[in-house]
BALOBA-1460 file (C-alpha; in Angstrom, 3 decimals):
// residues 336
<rec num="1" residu="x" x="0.000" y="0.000" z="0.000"/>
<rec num="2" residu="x" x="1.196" y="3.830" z="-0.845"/>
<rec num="3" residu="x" x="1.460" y="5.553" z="2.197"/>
<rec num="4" residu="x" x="3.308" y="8.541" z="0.725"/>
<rec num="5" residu="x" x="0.078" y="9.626" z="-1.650"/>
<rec num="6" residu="x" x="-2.365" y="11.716" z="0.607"/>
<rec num="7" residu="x" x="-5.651" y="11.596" z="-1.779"/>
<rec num="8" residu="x" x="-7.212" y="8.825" z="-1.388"/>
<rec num="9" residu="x" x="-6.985" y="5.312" z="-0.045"/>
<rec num="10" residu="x" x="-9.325" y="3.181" z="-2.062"/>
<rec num="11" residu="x" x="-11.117" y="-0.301" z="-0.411"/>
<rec num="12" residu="x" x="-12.315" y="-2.969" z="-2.696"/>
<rec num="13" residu="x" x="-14.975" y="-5.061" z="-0.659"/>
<rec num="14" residu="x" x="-15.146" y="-8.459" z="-2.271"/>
<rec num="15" residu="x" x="-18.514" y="-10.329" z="-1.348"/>
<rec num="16" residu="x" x="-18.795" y="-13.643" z="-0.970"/>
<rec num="17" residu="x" x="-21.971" y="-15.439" z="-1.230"/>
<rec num="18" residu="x" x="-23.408" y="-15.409" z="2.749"/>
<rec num="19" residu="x" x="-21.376" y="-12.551" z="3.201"/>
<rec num="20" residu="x" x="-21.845" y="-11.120" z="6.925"/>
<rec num="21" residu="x" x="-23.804" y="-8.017" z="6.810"/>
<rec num="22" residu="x" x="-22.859" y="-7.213" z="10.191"/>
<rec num="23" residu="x" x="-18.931" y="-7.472" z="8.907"/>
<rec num="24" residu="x" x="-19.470" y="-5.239" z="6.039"/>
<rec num="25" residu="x" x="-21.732" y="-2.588" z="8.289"/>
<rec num="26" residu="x" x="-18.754" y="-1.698" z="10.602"/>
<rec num="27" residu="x" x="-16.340" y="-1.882" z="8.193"/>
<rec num="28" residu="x" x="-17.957" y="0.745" z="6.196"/>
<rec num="29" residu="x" x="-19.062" y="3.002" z="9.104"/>
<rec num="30" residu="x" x="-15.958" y="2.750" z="10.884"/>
<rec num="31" residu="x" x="-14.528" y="4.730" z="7.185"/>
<rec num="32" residu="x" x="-17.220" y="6.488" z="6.776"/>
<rec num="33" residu="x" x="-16.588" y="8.538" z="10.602"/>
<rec num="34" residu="x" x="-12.535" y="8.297" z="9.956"/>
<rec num="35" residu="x" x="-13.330" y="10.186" z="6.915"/>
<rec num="36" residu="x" x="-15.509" y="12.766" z="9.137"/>
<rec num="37" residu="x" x="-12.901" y="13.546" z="11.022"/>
<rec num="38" residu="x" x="-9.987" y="13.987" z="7.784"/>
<rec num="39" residu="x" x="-9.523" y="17.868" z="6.212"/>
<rec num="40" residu="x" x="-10.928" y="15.964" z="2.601"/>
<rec num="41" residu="x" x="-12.627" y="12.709" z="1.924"/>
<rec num="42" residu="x" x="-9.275" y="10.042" z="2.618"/>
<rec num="43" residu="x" x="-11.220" y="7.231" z="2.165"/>
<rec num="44" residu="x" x="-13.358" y="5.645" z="-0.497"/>
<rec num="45" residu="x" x="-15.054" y="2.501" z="-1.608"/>
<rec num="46" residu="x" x="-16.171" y="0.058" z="-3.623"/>
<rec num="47" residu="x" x="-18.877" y="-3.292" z="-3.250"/>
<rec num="48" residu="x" x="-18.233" y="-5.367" z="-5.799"/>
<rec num="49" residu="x" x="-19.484" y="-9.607" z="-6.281"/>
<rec num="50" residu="x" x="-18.423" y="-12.099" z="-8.149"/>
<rec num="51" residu="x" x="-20.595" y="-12.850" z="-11.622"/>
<rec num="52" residu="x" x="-18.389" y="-15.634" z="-12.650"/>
<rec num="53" residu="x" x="-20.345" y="-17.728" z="-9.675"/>
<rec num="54" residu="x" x="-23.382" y="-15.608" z="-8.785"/>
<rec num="55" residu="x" x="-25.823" y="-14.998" z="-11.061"/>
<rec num="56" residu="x" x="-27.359" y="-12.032" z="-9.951"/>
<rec num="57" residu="x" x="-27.782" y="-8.947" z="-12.223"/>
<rec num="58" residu="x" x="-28.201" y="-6.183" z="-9.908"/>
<rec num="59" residu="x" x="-27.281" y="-6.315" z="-5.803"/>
<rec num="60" residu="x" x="-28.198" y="-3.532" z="-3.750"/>
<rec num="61" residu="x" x="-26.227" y="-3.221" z="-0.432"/>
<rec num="62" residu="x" x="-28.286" y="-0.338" z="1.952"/>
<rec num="63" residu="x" x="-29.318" y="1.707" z="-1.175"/>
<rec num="64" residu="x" x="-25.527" y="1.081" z="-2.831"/>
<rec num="65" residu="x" x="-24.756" y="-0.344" z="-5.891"/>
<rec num="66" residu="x" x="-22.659" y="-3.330" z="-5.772"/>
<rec num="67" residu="x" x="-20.593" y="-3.590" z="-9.048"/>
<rec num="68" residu="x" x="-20.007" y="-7.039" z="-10.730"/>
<rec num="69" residu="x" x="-16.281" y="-7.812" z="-11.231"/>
<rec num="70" residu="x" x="-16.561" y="-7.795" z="-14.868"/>
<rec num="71" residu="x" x="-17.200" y="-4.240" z="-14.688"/>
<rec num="72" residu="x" x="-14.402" y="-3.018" z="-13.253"/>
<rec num="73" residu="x" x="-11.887" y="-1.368" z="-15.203"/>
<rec num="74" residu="x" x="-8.279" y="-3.909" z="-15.872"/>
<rec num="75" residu="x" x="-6.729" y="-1.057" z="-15.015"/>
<rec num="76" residu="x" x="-8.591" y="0.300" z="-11.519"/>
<rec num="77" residu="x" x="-6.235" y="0.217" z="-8.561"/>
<rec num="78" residu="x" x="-7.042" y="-0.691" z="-5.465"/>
<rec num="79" residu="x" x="-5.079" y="-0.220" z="-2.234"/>
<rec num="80" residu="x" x="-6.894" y="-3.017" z="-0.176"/>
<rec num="81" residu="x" x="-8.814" y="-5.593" z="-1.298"/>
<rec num="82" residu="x" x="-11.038" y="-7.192" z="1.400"/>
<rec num="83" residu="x" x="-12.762" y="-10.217" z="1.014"/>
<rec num="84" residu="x" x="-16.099" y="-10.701" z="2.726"/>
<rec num="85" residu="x" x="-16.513" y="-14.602" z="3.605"/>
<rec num="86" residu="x" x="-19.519" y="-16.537" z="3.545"/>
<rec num="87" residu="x" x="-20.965" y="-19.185" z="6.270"/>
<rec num="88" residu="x" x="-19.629" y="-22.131" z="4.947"/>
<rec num="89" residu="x" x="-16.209" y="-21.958" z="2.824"/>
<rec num="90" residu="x" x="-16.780" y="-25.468" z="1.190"/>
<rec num="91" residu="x" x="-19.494" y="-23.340" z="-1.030"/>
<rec num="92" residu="x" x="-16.705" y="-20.863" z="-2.273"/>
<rec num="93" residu="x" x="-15.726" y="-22.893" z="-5.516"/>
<rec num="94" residu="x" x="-15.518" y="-20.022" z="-7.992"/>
<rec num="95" residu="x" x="-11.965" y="-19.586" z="-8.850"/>
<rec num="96" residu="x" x="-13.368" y="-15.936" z="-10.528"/>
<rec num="97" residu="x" x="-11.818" y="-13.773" z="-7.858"/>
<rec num="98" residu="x" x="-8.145" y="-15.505" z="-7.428"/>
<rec num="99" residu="x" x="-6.665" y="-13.727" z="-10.524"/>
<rec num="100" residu="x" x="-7.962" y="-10.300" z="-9.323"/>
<rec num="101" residu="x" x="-6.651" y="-10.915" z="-5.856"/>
<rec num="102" residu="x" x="-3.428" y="-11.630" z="-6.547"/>
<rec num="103" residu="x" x="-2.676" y="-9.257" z="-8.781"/>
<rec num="104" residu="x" x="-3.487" y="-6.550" z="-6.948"/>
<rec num="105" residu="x" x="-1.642" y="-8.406" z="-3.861"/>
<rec num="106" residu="x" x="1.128" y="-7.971" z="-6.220"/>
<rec num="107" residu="x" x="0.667" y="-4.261" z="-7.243"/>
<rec num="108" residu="x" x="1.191" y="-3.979" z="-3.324"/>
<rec num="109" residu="x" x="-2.592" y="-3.704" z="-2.378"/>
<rec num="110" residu="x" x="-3.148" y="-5.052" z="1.470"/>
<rec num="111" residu="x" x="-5.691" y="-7.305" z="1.816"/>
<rec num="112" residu="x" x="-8.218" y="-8.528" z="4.266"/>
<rec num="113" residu="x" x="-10.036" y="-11.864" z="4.906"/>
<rec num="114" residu="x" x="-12.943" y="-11.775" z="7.344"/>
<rec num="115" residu="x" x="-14.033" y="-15.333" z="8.533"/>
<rec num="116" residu="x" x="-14.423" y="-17.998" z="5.663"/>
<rec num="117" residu="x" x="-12.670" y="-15.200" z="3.577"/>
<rec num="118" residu="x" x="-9.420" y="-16.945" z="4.925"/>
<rec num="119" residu="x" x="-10.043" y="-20.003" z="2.908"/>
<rec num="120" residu="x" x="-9.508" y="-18.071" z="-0.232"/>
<rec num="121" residu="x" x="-6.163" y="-16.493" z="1.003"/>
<rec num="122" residu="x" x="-5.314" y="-19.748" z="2.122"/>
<rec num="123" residu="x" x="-5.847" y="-21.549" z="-1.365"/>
<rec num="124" residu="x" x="-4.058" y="-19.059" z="-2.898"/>
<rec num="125" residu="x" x="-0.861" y="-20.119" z="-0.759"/>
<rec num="126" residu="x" x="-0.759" y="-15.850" z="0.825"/>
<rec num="127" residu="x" x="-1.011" y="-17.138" z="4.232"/>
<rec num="128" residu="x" x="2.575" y="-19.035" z="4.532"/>
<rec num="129" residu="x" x="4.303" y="-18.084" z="7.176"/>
<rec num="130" residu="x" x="1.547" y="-15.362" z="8.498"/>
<rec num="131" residu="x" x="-0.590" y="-16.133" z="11.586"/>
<rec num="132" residu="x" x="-3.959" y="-16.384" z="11.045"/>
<rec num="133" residu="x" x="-7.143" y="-15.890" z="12.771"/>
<rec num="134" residu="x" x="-10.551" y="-17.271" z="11.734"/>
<rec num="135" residu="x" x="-13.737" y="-17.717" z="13.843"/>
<rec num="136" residu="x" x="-13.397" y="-20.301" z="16.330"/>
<rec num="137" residu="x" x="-16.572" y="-22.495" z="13.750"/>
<rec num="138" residu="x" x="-14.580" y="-22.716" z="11.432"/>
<rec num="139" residu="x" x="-10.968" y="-23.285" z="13.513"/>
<rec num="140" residu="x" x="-11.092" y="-27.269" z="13.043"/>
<rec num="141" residu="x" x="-11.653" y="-27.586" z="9.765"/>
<rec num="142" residu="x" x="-9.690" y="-24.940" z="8.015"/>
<rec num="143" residu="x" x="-6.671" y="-25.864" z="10.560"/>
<rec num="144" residu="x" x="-6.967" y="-29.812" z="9.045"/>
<rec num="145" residu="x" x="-7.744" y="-28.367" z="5.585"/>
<rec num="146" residu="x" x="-4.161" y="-26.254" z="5.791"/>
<rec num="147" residu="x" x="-2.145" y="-27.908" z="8.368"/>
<rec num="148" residu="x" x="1.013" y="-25.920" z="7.364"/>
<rec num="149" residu="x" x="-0.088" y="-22.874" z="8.222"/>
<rec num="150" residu="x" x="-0.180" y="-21.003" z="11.566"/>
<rec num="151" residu="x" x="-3.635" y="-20.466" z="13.056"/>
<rec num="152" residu="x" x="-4.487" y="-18.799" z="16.240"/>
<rec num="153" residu="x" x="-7.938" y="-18.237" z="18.224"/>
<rec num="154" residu="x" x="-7.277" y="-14.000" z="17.804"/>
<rec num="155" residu="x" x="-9.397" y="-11.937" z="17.019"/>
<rec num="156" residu="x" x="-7.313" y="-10.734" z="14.298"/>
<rec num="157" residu="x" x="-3.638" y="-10.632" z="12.999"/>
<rec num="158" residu="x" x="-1.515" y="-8.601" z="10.372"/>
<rec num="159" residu="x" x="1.686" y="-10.050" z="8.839"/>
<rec num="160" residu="x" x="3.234" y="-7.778" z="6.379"/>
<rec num="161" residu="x" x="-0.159" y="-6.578" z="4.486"/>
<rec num="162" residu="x" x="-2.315" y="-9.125" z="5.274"/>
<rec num="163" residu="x" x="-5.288" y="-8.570" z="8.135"/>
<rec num="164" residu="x" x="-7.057" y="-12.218" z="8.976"/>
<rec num="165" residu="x" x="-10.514" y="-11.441" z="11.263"/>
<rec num="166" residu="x" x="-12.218" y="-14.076" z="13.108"/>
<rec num="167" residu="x" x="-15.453" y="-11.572" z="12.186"/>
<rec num="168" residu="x" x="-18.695" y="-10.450" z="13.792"/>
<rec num="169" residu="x" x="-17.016" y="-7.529" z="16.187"/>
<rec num="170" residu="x" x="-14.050" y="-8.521" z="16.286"/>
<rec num="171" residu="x" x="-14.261" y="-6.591" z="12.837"/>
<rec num="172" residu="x" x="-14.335" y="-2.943" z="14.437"/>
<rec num="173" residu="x" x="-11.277" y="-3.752" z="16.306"/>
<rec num="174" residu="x" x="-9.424" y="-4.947" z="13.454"/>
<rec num="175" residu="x" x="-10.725" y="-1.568" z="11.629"/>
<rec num="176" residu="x" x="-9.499" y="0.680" z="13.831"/>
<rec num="177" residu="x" x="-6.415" y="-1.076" z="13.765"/>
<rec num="178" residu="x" x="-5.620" y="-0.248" z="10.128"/>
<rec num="179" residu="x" x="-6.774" y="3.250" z="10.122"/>
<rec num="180" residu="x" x="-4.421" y="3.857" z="12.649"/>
<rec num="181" residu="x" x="-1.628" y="2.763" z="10.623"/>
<rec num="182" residu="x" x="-2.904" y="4.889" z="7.911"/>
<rec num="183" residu="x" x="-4.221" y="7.855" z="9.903"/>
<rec num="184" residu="x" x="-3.193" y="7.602" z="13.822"/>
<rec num="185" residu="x" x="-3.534" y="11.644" z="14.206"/>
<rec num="186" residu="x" x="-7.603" y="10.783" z="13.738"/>
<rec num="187" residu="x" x="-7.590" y="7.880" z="15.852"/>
<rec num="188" residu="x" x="-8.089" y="9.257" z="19.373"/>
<rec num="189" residu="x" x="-11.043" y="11.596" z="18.108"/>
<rec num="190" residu="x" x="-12.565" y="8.707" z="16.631"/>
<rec num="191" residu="x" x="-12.271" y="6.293" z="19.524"/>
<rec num="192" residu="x" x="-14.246" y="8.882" z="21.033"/>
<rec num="193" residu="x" x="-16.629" y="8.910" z="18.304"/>
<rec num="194" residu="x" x="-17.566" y="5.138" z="18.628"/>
<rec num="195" residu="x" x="-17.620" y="5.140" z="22.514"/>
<rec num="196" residu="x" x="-14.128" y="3.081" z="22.867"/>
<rec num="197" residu="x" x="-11.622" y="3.716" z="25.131"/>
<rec num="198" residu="x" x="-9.462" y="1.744" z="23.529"/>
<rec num="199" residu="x" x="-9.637" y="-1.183" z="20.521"/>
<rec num="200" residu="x" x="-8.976" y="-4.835" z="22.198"/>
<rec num="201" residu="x" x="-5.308" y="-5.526" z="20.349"/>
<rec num="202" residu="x" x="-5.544" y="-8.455" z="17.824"/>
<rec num="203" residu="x" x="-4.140" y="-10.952" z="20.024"/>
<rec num="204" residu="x" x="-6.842" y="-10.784" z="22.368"/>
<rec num="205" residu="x" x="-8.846" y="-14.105" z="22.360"/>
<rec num="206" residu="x" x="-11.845" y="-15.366" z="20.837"/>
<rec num="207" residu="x" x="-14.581" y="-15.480" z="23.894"/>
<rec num="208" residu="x" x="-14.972" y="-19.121" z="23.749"/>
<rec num="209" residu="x" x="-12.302" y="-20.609" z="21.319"/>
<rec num="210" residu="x" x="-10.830" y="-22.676" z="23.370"/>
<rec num="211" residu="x" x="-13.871" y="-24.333" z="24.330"/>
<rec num="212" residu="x" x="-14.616" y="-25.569" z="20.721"/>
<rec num="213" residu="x" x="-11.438" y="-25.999" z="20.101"/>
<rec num="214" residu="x" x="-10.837" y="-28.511" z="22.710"/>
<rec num="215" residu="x" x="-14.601" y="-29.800" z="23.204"/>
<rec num="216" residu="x" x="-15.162" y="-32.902" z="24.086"/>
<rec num="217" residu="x" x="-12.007" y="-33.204" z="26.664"/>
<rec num="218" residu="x" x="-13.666" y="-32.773" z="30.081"/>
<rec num="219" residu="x" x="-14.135" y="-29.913" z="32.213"/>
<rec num="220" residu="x" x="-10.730" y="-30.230" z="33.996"/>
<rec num="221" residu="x" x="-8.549" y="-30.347" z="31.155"/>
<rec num="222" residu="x" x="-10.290" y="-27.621" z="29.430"/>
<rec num="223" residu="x" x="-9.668" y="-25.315" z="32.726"/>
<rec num="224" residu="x" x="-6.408" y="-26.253" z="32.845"/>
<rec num="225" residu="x" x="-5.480" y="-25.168" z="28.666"/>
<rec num="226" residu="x" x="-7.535" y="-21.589" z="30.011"/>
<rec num="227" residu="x" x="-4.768" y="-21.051" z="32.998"/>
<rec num="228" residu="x" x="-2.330" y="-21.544" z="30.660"/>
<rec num="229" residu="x" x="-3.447" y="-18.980" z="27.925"/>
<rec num="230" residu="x" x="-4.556" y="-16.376" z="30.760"/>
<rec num="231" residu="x" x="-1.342" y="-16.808" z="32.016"/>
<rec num="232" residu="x" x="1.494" y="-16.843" z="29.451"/>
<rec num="233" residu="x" x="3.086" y="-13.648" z="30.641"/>
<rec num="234" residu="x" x="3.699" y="-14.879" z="34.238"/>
<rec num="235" residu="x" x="3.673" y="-18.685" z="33.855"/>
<rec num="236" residu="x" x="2.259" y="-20.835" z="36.693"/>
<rec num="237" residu="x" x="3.087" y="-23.927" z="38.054"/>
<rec num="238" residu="x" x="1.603" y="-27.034" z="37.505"/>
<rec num="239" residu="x" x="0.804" y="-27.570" z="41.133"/>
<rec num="240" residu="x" x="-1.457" y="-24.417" z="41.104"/>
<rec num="241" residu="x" x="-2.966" y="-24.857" z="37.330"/>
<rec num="242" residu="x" x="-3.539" y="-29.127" z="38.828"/>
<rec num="243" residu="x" x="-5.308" y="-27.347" z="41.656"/>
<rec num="244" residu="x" x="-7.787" y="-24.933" z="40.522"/>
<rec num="245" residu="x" x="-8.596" y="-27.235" z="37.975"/>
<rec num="246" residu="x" x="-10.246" y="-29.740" z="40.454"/>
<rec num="247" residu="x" x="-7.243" y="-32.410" z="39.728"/>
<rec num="248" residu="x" x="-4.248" y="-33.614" z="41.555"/>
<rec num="249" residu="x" x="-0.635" y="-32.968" z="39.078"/>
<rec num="250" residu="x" x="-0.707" y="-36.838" z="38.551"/>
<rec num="251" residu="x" x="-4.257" y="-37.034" z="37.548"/>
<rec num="252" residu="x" x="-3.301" y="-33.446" z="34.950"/>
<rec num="253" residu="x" x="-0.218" y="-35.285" z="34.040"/>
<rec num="254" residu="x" x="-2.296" y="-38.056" z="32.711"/>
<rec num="255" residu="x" x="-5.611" y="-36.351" z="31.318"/>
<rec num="256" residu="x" x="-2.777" y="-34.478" z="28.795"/>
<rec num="257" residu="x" x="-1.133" y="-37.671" z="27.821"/>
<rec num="258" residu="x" x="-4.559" y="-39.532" z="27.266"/>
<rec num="259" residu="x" x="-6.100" y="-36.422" z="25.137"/>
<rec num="260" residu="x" x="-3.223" y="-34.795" z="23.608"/>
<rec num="261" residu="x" x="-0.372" y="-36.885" z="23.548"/>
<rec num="262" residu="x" x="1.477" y="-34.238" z="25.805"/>
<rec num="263" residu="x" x="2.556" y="-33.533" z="29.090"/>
<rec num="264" residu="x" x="0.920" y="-30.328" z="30.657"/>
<rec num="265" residu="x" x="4.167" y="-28.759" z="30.839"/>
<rec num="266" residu="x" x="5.658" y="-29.077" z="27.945"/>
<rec num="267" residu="x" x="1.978" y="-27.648" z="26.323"/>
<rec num="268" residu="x" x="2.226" y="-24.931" z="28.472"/>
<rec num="269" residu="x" x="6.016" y="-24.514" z="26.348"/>
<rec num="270" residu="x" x="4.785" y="-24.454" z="23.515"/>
<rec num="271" residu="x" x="1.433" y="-22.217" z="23.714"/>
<rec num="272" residu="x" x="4.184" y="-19.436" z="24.977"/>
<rec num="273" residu="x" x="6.493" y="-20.322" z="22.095"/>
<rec num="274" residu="x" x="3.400" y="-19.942" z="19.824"/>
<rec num="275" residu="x" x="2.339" y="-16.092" z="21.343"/>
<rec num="276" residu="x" x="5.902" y="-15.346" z="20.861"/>
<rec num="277" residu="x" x="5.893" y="-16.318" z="17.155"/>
<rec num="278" residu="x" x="2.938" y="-14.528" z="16.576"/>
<rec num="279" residu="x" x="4.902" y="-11.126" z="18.200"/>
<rec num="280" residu="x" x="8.118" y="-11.883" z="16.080"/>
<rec num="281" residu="x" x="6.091" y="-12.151" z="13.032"/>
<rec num="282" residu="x" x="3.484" y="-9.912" z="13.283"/>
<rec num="283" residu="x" x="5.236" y="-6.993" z="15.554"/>
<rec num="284" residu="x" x="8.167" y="-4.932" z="15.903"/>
<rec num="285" residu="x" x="8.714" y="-5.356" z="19.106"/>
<rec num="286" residu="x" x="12.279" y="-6.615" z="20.327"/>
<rec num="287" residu="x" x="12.986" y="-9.780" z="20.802"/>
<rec num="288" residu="x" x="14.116" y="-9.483" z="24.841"/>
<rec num="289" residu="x" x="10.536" y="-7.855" z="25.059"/>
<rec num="290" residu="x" x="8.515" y="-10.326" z="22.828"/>
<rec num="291" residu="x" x="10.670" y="-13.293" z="25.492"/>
<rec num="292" residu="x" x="9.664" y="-10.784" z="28.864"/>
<rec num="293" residu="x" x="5.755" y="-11.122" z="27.728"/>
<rec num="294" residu="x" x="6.164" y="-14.570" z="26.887"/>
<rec num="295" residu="x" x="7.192" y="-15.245" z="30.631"/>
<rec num="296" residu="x" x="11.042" y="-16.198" z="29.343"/>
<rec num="297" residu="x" x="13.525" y="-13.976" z="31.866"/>
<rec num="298" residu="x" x="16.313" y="-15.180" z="30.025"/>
<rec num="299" residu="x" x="16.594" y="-14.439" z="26.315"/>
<rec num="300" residu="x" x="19.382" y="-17.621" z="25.997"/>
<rec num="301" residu="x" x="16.738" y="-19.902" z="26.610"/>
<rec num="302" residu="x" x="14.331" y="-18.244" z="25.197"/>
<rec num="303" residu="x" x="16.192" y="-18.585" z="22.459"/>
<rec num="304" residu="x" x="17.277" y="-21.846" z="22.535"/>
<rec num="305" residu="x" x="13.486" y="-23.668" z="23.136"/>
<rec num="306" residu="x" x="12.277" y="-20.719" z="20.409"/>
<rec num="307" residu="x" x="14.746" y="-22.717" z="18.062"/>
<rec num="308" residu="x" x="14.565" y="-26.565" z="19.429"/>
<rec num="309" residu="x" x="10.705" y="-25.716" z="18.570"/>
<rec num="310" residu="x" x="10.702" y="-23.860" z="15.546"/>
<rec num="311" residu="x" x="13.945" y="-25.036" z="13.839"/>
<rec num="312" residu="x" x="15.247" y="-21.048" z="13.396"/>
<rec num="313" residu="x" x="16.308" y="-18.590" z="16.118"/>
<rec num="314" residu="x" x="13.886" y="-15.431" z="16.826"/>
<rec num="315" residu="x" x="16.015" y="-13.773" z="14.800"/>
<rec num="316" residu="x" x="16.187" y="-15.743" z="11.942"/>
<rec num="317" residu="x" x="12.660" y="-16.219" z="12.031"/>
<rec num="318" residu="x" x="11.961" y="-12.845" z="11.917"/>
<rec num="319" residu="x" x="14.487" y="-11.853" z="8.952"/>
<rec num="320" residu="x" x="13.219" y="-14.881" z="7.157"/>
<rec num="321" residu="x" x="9.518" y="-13.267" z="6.888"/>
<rec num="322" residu="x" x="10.950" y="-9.732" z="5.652"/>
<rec num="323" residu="x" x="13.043" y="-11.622" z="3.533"/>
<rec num="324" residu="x" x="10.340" y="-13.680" z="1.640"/>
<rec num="325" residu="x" x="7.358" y="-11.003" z="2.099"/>
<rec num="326" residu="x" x="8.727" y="-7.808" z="1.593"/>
<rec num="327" residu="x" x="8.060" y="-7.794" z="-2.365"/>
<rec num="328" residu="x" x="5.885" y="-5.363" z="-2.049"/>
<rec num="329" residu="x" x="8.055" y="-2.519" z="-0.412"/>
<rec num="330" residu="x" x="5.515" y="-1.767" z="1.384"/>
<rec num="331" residu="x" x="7.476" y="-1.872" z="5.023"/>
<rec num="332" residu="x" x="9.145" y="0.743" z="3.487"/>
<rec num="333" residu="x" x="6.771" y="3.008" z="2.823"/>
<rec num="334" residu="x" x="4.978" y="2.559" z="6.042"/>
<rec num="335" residu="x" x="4.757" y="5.958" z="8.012"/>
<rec num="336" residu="x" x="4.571" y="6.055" z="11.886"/>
């Protein structure tokens, strides 16, 4: 994305078939009070749906056009391209939309994939090495569908130009996230404006996640995985997590072999490994920090499990991913 031009950023919303309405509606207000608050008009849109798989000849979205993709101009640039998913992503068979995402993916648009959206980034192969967040539904299947890649229960993440949302309103918070990379003088006033004292950050967790993730395993061994995540910062023992989960350390010891082919501590590793992945990759914070708020105190073993787990230092994890995604340029162009 071109920060350095200051006319106009333009948003292509891509809508699946069972697109979320509710999705699209903050999406589009959130711009619509950024642009409020702007000298001129910053921000601008268009709806368009894919004709190569729906047949419809005219949609109206809230008394607004929505364009078929045919009808765009081959030469219209776009500087995001967001992709509205539907309820079920086993429906999304048009390949119509791949070309046109891609190649403005390449013409260094960002894009965005809001809940079965991520399926289509994901088939394209633009999620490798990103971590992505989709709604806790559809967590299972998309996870055994594309075991390679790197899914989290988030709300949302960015990785070098790409924004995955779990959806629903989770979406605001991902929203106000990008126009304050764009715009962060407005972002205050427009907090304000939408009654929020402050956005949740994307790596907040999906109310619930672990729940479905995990269903099915009992009462105490679910408890125990929610100590863990609640507590990755400041690590607790396993005597404590046994305890308030209603089991003695033996009987937690065992309920994590049985289910998950694990012990509880070495889990408890490797969820703090994973947070700490998705701050390397997806922040610019340093390294001894990203290890501090992973509950490491030591950055040499941080290091060393980061790599025993991973296969690559923090480091070389972290060069790797500018390495391989910064085609685009735009990292460089990013202003603060």
């Amino acid at each position: 994305m071109n920060f350095n031009k200051l006319q106009s950023f333009k948003f292509c919303f891509l809508l699946e078939q069972g697109f979320s309405q509710l999705s699209l509606a903050l999406m589009l207000e959130t711009l619509k009070q950024a642009n409020d608050f702007l000298p001129e008009k910053l921000y601008s849109h268009v709806l368009v749906f894919d004709d190569s798989h729906l047949s419809h000849s005219k949609i109206v979205y809230q008394n607004e056009a929505v364009k078929p993709m045919s009808a765009l101009s081959q030469d219209e640039g776009f500087d995001l391209i967001v992709v509205l998913g539907g309820n079920h992503h086993q429906q999304q068979a048009s390949q119509g939309p791949d070309s046109f995402i891609r190649h403005h993916y390449l013409k260094g648009a960002w894009l965005v994939a809001l809940e079965t959206g991520v399926h289509r980034l994901a088939s394209l192969g633009l999620l490798k090495n990103k971590p992505v967040s989709c709604h806790a539904n559809y967590l299972k299947d998309l996870s055994e569908q594309y075991p390679r890649l790197h899914f989290n229960t988030n709300i949302f993440s960015f990785s070098h130009g790409i924004y995955t949302c779990a959806g629903g309103l989770a979406t605001a918070d991902m929203m106000l996230d990008l126009i304050d990379r764009i715009t962060p003088v407005i972002s205050q006033r427009l907090y304000a404006q939408l009654v929020v004292d402050k956005p949740r950050t994307g790596d907040a967790t999906q109310k619930g996640a672990l729940k479905k993730q995990f269903s099915g395993l009992g009462k105490s061994l679910i408890n125990a995985i929610e100590l863990m995540e609640s507590n990755l910062s400041e690590p607790l023992e396993m005597q404590e997590i046994a305890f308030h989960s209603g089991v003695s350390t033996r009987q937690l010891e065992r309920l994590f072999q049985k289910h998950l082919a694990n012990s509880p501590k070495k889990f408890y590793l490797q969820l703090r490994l994973k947070h700490a992945r998705d701050k390397i990759i997806n922040t610019s914070h340093s390294i001894l920090d990203v290890a501090l708020s992973c509950g490491f105190t030591a950055p040499t073993h941080f290091s060393k499990c980061y790599k025993d787990f991973f296969g690559m230092s923090p480091r070389q994890d972290r060069s790797a991913m500018f390495d391989g995604q910064n085609t685009n340029g735009w990292i460089d162009r990013l202003v603060c």
